[in-house]
C-alpha positions as CSV (number, residue, x, y, z in Angstrom):
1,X,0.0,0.0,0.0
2,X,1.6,3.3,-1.0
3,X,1.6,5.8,1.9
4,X,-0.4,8.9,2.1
5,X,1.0,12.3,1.0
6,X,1.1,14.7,3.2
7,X,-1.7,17.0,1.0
8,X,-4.1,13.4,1.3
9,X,-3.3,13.4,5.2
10,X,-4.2,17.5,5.1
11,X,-7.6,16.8,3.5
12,X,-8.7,13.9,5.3
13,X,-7.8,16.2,8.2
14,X,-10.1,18.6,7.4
15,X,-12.7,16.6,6.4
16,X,-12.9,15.0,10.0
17,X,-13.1,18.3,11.7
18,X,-15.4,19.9,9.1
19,X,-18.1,16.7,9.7
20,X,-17.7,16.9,13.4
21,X,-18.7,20.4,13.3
22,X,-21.6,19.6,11.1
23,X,-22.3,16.8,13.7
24,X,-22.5,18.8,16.7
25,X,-24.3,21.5,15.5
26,X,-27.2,19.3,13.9
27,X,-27.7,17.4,16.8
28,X,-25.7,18.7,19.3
29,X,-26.4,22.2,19.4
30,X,-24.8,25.0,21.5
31,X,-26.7,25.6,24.8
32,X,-28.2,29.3,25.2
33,X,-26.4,31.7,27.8
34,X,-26.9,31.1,31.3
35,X,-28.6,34.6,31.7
36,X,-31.4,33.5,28.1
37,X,-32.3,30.3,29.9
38,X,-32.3,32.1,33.7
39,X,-35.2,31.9,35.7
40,X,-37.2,35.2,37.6
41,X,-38.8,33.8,40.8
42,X,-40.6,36.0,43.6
43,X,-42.9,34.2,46.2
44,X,-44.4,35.3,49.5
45,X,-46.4,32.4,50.4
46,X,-49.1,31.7,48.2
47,X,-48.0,34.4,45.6
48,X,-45.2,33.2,43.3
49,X,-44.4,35.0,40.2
50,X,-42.1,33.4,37.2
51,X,-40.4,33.4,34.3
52,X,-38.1,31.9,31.7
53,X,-37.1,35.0,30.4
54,X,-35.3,38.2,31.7
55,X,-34.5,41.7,31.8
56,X,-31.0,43.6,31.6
57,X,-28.7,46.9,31.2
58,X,-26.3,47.4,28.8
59,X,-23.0,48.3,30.2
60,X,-22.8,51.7,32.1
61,X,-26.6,52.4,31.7
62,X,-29.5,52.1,33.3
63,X,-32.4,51.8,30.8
64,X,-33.9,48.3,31.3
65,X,-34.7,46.0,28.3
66,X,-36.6,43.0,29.1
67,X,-38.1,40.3,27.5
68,X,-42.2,39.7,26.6
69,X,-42.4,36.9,29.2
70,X,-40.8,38.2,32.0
71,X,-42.7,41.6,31.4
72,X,-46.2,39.2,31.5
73,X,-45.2,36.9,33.8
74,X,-42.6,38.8,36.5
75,X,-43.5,42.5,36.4
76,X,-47.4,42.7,35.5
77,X,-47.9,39.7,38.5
78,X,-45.2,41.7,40.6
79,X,-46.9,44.8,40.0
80,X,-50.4,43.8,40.6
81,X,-49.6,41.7,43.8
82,X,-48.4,45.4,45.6
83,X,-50.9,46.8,44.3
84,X,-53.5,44.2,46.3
85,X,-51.5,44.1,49.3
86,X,-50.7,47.5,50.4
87,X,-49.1,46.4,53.4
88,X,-46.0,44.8,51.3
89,X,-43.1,46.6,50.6
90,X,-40.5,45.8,48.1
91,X,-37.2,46.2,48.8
92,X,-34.9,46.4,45.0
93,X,-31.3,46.4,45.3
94,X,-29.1,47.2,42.1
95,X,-26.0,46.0,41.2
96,X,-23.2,47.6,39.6
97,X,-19.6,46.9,38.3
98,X,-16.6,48.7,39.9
99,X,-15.6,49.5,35.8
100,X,-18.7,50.9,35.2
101,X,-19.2,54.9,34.8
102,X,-22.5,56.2,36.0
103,X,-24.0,58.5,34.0
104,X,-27.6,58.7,35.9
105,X,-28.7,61.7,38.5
106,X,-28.6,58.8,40.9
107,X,-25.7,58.1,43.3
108,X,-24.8,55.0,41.5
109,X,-25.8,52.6,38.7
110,X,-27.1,50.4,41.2
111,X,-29.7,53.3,42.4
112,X,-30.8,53.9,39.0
113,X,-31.0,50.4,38.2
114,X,-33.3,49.6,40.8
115,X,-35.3,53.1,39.9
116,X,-35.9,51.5,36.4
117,X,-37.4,48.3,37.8
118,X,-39.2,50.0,40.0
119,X,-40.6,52.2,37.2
120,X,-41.9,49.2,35.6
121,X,-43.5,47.8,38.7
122,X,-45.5,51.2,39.2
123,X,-46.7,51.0,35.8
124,X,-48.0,47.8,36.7
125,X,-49.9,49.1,39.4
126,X,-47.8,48.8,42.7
127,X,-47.2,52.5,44.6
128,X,-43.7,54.0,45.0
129,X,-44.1,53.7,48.5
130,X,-44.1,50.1,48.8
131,X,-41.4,49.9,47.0
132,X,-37.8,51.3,48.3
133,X,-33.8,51.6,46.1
134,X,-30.6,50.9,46.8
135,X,-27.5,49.9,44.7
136,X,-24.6,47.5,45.6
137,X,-21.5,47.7,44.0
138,X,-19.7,44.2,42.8
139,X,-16.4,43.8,41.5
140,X,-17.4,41.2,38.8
141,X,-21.0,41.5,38.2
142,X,-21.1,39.0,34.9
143,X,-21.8,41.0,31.8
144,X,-22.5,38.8,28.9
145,X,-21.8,40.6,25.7
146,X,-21.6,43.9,27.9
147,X,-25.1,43.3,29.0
148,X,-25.4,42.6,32.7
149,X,-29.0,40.9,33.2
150,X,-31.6,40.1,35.6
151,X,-29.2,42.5,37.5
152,X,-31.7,43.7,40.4
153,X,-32.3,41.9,43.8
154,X,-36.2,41.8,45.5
155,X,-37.0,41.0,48.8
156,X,-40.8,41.1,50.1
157,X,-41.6,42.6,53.7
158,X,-44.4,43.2,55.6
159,X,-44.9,46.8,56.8
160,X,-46.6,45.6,60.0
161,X,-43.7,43.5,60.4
162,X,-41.2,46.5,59.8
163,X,-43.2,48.8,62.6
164,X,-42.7,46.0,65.3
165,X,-39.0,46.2,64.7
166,X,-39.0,49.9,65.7
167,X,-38.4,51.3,62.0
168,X,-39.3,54.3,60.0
169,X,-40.6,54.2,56.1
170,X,-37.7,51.2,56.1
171,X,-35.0,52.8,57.6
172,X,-33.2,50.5,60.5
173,X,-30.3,50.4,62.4
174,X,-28.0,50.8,59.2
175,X,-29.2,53.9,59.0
176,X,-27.0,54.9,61.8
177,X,-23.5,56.2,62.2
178,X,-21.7,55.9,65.0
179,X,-19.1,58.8,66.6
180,X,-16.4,57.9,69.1
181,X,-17.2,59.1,73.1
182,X,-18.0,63.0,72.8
183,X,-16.7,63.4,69.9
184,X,-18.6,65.9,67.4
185,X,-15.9,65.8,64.7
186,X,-17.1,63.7,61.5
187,X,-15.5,62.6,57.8
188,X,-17.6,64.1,54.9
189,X,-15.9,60.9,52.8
190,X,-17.3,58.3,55.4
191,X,-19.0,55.5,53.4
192,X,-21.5,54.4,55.5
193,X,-22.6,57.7,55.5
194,X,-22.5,58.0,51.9
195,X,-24.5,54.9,51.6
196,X,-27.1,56.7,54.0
197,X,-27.1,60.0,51.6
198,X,-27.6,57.9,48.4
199,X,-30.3,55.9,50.0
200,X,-31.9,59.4,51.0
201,X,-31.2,60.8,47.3
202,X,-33.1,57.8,45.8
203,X,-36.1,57.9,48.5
204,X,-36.7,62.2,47.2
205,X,-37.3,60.8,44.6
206,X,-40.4,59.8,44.6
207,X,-41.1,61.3,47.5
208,X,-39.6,65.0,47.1
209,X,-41.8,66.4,49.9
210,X,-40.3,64.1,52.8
211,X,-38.2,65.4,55.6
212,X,-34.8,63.9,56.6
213,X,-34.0,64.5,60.7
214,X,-31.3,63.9,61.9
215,X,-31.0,62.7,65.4
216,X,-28.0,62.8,67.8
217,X,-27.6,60.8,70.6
218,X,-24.2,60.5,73.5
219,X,-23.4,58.4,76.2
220,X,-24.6,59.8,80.1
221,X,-20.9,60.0,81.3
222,X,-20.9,63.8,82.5
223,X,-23.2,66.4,83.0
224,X,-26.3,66.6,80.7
225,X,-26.3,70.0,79.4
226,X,-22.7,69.4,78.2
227,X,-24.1,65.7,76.4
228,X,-26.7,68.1,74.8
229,X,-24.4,70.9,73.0
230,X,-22.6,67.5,72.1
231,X,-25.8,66.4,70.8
232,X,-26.5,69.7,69.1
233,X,-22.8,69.9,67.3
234,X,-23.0,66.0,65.9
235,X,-26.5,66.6,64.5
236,X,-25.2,69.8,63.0
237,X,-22.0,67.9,61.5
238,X,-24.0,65.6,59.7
239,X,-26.9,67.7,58.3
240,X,-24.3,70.0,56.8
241,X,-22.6,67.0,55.6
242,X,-26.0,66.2,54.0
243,X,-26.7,69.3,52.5
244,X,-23.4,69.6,50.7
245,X,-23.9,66.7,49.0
246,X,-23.9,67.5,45.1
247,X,-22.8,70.6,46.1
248,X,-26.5,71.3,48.1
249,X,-28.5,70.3,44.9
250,X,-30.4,67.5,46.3
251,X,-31.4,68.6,49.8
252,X,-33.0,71.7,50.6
253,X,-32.3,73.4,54.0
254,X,-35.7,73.1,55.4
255,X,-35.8,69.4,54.4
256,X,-33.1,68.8,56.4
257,X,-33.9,69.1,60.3
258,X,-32.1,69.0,63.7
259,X,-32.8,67.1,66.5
260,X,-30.2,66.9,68.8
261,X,-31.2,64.2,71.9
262,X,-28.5,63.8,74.2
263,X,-28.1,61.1,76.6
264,X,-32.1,59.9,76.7
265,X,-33.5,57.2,75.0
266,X,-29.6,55.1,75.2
267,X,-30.0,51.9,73.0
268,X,-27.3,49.8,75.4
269,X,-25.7,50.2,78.5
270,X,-23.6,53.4,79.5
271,X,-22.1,51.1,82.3
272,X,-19.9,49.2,79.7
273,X,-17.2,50.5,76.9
274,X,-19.8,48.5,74.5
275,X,-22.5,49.9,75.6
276,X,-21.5,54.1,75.3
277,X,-20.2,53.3,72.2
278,X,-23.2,51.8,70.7
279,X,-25.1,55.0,72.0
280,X,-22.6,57.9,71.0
281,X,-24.5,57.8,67.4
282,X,-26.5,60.0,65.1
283,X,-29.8,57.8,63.2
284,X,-31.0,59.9,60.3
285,X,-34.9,59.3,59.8
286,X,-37.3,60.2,56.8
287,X,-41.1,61.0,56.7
């Protein structure tokens, strides 16, 4: 048997990867992204909204894009189960990527992410105050073809439940900073405070008649007067810190009000280090 030249070995080659490729894709064919195939799913006992499709952002944007099923099947059942139960509330967190560039009026992508969704929602008949924004930023989100989908977080409360805990139109503990023992001093750069002021940003709104106080609060270790002008110059700190923010575009000064406690109303024990520095804080609440 004469052997093969090497042109005959080249062809025959080819011919064996050109037929597997035909193979696999007739019968074998390439599965769909993870994100096309992806699954929407919100229940609260017997409600349970789903869908095979999805909804997305492009890269760096926040205008949502979403498919006919998960419009008819997510956001129209979402939508219609607020608007029955007026006692839920919907909290809808964003997500963002650290390479991202936000381009929004919101404080991040994440905020305006969660705005658009929440858009949706209302136009599906659900109230903007059931439903509350906030934005999370992660360093590798998963964009697909610089489309980052089914990129916003729900989680269904209970009003009644939220008032047992002690909260105000959703604000909890978090909503808290936390200032070391008389000290009146406070970083305009702080994140957590930042996180607060963004939260607040997104809330307006919505909501652009609401009023933010902020509340200051000290340990009882000295004489109560001086806790007081303590008191006063924390809550001052902070609301100035608030109304610079944008450069005072988003807060007006009467929206933004004072109320300087002292050492009443302590939420742990002045008798420990833990406990004074739990209550040297300032809460910021909104109504």
């Amino acid at each position: 048997m004469r052997p093969m030249t090497p042109a005959l070995v080249l062809m025959s080659i080819l011919w064996i990867l050109g037929g597997s490729y035909f193979l696999s894709n007739q019968f074998c064919p390439a599965a769909a992204a993870g994100p096309a195939t992806s699954t929407l799913s919100l229940i609260d006992g017997d409600f349970k909204a789903t869908s095979t499709g999805n909804f997305g952002f492009q890269k760096s944007a926040a205008a949502i894009s979403m498919t006919d099923d998960a419009k008819e099947q997510f956001f129209k059942k979402t939508g219609t189960y607020l608007k029955a139960n007026p006692e839920k509330m919907l909290a809808l967190t964003g997500i963002y990527g650290s390479g991202e560039v936000n381009k929004t009026e919101f404080g991040n992508l994440g905020i305006a992410r969660a705005e658009a969704v929440k858009a949706v929602l209302v136009e599906n008949g659900a109230t903007a105050d059931q439903i509350t924004t906030a934005g999370i930023e992660k360093p590798t989100p998963g964009f697909i073809d610089k489309k980052l989908y089914n990129a916003v977080d729900f989680e269904l409360s209970s009003s009644t439940a939220a008032s047992t805990t002690g909260t105000t139109l959703n604000f909890d503990e978090s909503k808290t900073v936390y200032f070391e023992q008389d000290q009146t001093e406070f970083s305009a750069d702080d994140a957590k405070l930042l996180e607060i002021i963004q939260y607040l940003e997104s809330y307006l709104i919505t909501n652009p008649d609401a009023i933010v106080t902020v509340n200051g609060y000290t340990d009882n270790q000295g004489s109560s007067e001086e806790k007081m002008k303590i008191a006063e110059k924390r809550v001052e700190r902070i609301r100035r810190i608030i109304r610079s923010y944008k450069k005072g575009k988003v807060f007006s000064s009467s929206q933004v009000v004072r109320n300087p406690v002292g050492a009443q109303d302590p939420q742990a024990d002045n008798e420990t280090a833990e406990g004074i520095a739990l209550n040297n804080r300032v809460t910021i609440t909104i109504e």
